[in-house]
C-alpha positions in Angstrom: -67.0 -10.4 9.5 -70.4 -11.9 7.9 -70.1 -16.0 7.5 -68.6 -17.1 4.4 -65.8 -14.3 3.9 -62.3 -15.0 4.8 -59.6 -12.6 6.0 -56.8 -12.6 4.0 -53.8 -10.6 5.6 -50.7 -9.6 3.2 -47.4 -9.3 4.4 -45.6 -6.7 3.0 -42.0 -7.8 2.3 -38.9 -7.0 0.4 -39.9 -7.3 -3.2 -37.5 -4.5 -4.8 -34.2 -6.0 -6.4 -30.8 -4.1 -5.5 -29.8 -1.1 -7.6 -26.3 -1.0 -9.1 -24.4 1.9 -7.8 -21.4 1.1 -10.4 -21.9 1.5 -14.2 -22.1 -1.1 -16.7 -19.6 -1.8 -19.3 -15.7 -1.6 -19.1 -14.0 -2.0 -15.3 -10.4 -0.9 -17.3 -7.5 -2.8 -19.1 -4.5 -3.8 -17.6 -1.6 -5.9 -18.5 -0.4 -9.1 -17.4 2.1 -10.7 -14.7 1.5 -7.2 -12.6 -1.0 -7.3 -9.8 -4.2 -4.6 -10.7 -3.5 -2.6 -7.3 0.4 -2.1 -8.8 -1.0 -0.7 -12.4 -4.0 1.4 -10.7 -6.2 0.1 -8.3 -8.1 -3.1 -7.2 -11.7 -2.9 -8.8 -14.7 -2.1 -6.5 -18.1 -2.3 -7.7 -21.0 -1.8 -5.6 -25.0 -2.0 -5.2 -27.5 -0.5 -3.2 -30.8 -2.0 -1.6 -34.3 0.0 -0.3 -34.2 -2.5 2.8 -31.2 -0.8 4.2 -29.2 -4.4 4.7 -26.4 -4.8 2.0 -26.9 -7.0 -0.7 -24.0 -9.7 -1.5 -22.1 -9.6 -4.5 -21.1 -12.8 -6.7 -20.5 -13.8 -10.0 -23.8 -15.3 -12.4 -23.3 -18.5 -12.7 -21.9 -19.6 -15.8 -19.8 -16.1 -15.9 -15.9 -15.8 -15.0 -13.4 -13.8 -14.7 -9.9 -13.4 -17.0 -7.3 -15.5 -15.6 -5.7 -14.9 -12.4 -8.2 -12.2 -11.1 -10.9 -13.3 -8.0 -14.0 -11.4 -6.7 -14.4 -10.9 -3.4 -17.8 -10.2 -1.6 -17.1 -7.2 1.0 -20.2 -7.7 2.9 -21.0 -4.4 3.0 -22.8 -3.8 -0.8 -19.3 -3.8 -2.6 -16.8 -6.2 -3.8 -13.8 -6.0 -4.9 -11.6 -8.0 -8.1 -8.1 -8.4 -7.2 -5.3 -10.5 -8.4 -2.3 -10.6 -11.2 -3.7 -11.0 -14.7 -2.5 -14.0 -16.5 -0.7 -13.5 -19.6 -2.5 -13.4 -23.5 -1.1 -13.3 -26.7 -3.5 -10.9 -28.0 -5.7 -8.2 -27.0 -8.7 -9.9 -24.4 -11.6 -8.6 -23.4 -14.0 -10.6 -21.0 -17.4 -9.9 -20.6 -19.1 -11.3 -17.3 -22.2 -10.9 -15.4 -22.2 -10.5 -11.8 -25.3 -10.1 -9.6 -26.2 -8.0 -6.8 -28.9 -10.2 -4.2 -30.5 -8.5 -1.1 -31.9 -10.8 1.9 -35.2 -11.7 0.2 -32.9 -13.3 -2.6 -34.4 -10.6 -5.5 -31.4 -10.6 -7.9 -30.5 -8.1 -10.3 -27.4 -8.9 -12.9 -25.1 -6.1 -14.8 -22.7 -6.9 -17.4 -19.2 -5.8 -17.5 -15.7 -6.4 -19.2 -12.0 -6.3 -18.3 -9.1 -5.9 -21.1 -6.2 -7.5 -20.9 -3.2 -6.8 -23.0 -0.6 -9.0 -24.4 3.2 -8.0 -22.3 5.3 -7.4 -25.9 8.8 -8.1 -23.8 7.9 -11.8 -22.8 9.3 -10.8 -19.0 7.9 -9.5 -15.9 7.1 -6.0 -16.5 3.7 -4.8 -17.4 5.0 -4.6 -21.1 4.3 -1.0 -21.5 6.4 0.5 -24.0 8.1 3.1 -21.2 9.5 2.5 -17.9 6.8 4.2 -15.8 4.9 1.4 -14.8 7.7 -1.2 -14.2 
C-alpha cells in the first residue's frame, strides 16, 4: 500500500430491520370477563428477520394493551396476547404499537387495535345476546 493511504476494512453486519409476518390493523373484538382463548383463540403475531435468529417481540414504549390482556414474547419471532378482557361500558377500541427487534437492535414498529365490547347482562357471560358462547 503506497505511504500515506490507510486501509479501511468494513464489517458487514446486520443492518436490515425485522419484517412483520402478521398484518397491521384489527387483532379481533371480544367481550369482557371471558378469557380470549374461551371466545376464539389467544392472539399470535409474528416477525421475520434476514439473519435467521428470531427477533423479540414487545410492546413500544408508551403503548398498552386494553385491560386485563398481557403480551408475551415467544422467543421464537412470535408472541402471543392472552388474558380476560376487563369490562367497558361502551364499545373500545385500543390502538397500540408493538415492535419487532433482531440482535443488532434494528427495530421496526406496526400498529394494531383490539375491540372490546361492553357485556349488556352485568354478569359473567360474554354478554352476547345468545347462549352459544356462554
Amino acid at each position: 500500500m503506497p505511504l500515506g493511504v490507510t486501509a479501511i476494512a468494513f464489517r458487514g453486519g446486520d443492518l436490515t430491520a425485522p419484517t412483520w409476518t402478521t398484518g397491521a390493523g384489527t387483532l379481533g373484538t371480544f367481550r369482557p370477563g371471558r378469557t380470549l382463548a374461551t371466545q376464539s383463540a389467544n392472539i399470535t403475531v409474528a416477525a421475520t428477520d434476514d439473519s435467521g435468529i428470531s427477533p423479540s417481540i414487545a410492546l413500544q414504549g408508551g403503548s398498552s394493551l386494553p385491560s386485563g390482556l398481557s403480551l408475551t414474547d415467544n422467543s421464537n419471532g412470535t408472541a402471543t396476547i392472552s388474558g380476560t378482557p376487563g369490562l367497558v361500558t361502551t364499545v373500545t377500541t385500543t390502538n397500540f404499537y408493538l415492535e419487532a427487534t433482531d440482535v443488532s437492535s434494528n427495530t421496526t414498529a406496526r400498529l394494531f387495535s383490539i375491540t372490546i365490547q361492553p357485556n349488556y347482562f352485568g354478569d359473567s357471560s360474554d354478554g352476547a345476546y345468545n347462549n352459544e358462547n356462554d
